[in-house]
C-alpha positions in Angstrom: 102.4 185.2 113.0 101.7 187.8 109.8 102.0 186.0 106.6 105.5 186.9 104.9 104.4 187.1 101.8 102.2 190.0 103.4 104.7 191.5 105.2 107.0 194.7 104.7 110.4 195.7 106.2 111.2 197.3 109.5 114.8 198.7 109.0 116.9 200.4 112.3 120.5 201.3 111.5 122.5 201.2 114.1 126.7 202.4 114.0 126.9 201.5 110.7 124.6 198.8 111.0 121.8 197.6 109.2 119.1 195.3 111.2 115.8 193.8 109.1 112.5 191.9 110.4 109.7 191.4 108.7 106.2 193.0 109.9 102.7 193.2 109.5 102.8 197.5 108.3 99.6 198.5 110.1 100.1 196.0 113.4 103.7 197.2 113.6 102.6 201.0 113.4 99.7 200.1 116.1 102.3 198.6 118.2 105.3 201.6 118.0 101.9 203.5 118.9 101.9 202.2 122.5 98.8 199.9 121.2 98.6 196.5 123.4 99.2 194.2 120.5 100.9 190.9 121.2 104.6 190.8 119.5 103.5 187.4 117.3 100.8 189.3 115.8 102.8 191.8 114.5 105.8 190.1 113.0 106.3 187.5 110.3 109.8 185.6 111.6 111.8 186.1 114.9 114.9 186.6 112.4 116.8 189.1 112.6 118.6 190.0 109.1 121.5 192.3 107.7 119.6 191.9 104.7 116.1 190.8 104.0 116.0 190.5 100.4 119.0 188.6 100.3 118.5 186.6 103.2 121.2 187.3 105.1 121.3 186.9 108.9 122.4 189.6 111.3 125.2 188.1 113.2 124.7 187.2 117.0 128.2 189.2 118.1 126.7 192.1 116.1 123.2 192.0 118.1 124.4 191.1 121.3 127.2 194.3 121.3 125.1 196.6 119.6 121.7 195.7 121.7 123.6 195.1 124.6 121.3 192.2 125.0 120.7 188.3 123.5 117.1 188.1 124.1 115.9 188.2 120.2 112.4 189.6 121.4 113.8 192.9 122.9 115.6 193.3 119.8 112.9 192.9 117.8 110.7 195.3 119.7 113.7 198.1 119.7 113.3 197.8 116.0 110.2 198.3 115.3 109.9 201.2 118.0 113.0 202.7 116.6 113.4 202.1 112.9 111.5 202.9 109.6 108.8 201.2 108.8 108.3 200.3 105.2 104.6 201.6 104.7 102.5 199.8 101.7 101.1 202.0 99.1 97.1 201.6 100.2 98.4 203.0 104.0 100.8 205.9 102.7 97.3 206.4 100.4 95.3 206.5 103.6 98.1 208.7 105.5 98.0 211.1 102.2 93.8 211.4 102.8 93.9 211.9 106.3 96.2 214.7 105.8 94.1 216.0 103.1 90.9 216.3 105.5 92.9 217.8 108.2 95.0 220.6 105.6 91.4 221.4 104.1 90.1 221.7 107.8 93.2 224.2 108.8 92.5 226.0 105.6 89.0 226.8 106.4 89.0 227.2 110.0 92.1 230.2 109.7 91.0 231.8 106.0 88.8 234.4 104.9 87.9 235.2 101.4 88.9 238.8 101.1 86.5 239.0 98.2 83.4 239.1 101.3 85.2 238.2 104.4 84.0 234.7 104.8 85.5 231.3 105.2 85.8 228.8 102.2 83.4 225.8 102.4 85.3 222.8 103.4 84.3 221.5 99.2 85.2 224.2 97.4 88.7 224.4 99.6 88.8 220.8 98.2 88.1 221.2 94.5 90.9 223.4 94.5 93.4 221.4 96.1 92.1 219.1 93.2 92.7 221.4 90.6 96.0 223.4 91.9 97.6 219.2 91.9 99.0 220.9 95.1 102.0 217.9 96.7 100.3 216.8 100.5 103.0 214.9 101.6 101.6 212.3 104.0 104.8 212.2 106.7 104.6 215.9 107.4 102.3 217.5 110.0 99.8 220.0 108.1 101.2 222.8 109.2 104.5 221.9 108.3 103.4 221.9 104.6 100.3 224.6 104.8 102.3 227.6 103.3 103.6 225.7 99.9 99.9 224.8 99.6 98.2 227.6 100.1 100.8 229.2 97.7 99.7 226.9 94.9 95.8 227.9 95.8 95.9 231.2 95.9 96.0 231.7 92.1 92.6 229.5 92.1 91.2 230.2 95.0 91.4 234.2 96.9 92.6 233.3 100.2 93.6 235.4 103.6 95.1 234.1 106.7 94.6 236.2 109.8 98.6 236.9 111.5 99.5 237.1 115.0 102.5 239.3 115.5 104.4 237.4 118.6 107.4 238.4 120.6 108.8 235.5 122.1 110.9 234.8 125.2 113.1 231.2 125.4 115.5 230.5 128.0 119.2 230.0 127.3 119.2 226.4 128.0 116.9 225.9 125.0 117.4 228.8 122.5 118.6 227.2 119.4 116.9 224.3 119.5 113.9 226.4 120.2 115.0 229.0 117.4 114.4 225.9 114.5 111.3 226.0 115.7 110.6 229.7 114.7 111.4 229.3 112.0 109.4 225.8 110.9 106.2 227.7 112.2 106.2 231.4 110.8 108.6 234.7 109.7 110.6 235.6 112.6 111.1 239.2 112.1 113.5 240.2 114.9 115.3 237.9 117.1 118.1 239.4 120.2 120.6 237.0 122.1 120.7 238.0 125.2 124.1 238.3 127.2 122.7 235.0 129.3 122.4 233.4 126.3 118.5 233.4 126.0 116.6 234.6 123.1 114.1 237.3 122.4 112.4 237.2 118.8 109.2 238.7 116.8 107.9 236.6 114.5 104.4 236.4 112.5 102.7 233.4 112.4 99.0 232.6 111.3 96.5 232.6 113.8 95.7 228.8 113.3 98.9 227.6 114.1 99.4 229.7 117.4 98.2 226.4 119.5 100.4 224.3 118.3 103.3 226.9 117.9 102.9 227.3 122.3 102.6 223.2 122.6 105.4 222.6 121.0 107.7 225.2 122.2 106.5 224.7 126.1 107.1 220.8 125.3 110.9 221.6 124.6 111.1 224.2 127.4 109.3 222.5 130.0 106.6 225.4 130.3 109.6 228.0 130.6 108.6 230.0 127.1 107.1 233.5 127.1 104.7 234.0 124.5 102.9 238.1 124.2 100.7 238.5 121.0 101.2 242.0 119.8 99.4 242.6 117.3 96.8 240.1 114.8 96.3 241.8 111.1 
């Protein structure tokens, strides 16, 4: 079992509920991953609190009605699958880096500089991040968080994303959940509800985050989205 003075929190609220175990961060992170770690190696006690810090137990009535189970080791694993992990600072700093590499990497890959229609070296992309003290927040996807960035480079660094134009077709059954994810990815310029209740929409997006635009949305629909790029400027 993990040391506990090593260990951090896993938290899963539940109805109201608050249920705490103690866990190794990066074991328990391995092991929500699908990772074939063994359960001991990850956690630091099989209790089950209300409250860690203060040492209160979670009560067996609330565990067995809200689990719907009394074995403590299901519970346990329905925690740490489920509930938020308390990260340490040295992985969030190691989150924070690999998001670093792979923002600089989307930057260069999709950008020109107008100034001679090239792409940025990977460095120099970097020393500006450096220097613009851009935010990279290390729970959001890159391109969840590559506009705000770029925003804060361009004043150091000329920059120009190639667009795709896209008109986009989504079936009834998943329009608005689909619609959120217009707007998370680009500037939805024109969107039509159809009588059946399906939806039509334009929207620009840049060109880099076309492949995981189509991923996502034929993830939700089951393949049943219809992408047509109209135009890239």
């Amino acid at each position: 079992m993990v040391d506990v003075n090593k260990a951090v929190i896993a938290r899963y609220k539940k109805e109201g509920l608050t249920f705490e175990i103690l866990v190794d961060c990066d074991k328990a992170l391995e092991f929500r991953q699908g990772h074939n770690i063994s359960l001991d190696d990850v956690i630091a006690t099989r209790n089950i609190f209300k409250d860690v810090k203060k040492g209160e137990h979670a009560s067996e009535n609330d565990l067995k009605k809200l689990f719907k189970t009394e074995d403590k080791t299901k519970i346990i694993e329905e925690i740490i699958k489920h509930g938020e992990i308390q990260l340490t600072s040295e992985h969030k700093n190691k989150l924070r880096e690999e998001k670093k590499k792979a923002i600089i990497n989307l930057i260069h890959r999709n950008s020109i500089n107008p100034q001679n229609n090239l792409p940025h070296p990977p460095d120099r992309i970097e020393r500006a991040l450096e220097q613009s003290k851009a935010r990279i927040d290390e729970f959001k996807r890159p391109e969840e968080q590559i506009h705000e960035i770029v925003s804060k480079l361009s004043s150091i660094l000329p920059i120009r994303f190639e667009v795709w134009e896209l008109a986009v077709k989504i079936p009834s059954s998943f329009a608005a959940q689909a619609y959120r994810i217009l707007k998370e990815f680009g500037d939805i310029k024109k969107d039509e509800w159809q009588n059946d209740g399906s939806l039509i929409a334009t929207l620009e997006i840049p060109a880099g985050m076309q492949e995981d635009f189509e991923n996502k949305l034929n993830k939700l629909t089951h393949g049943g989205v219809d992408i047509t790029i109209l135009k890239k400027k």
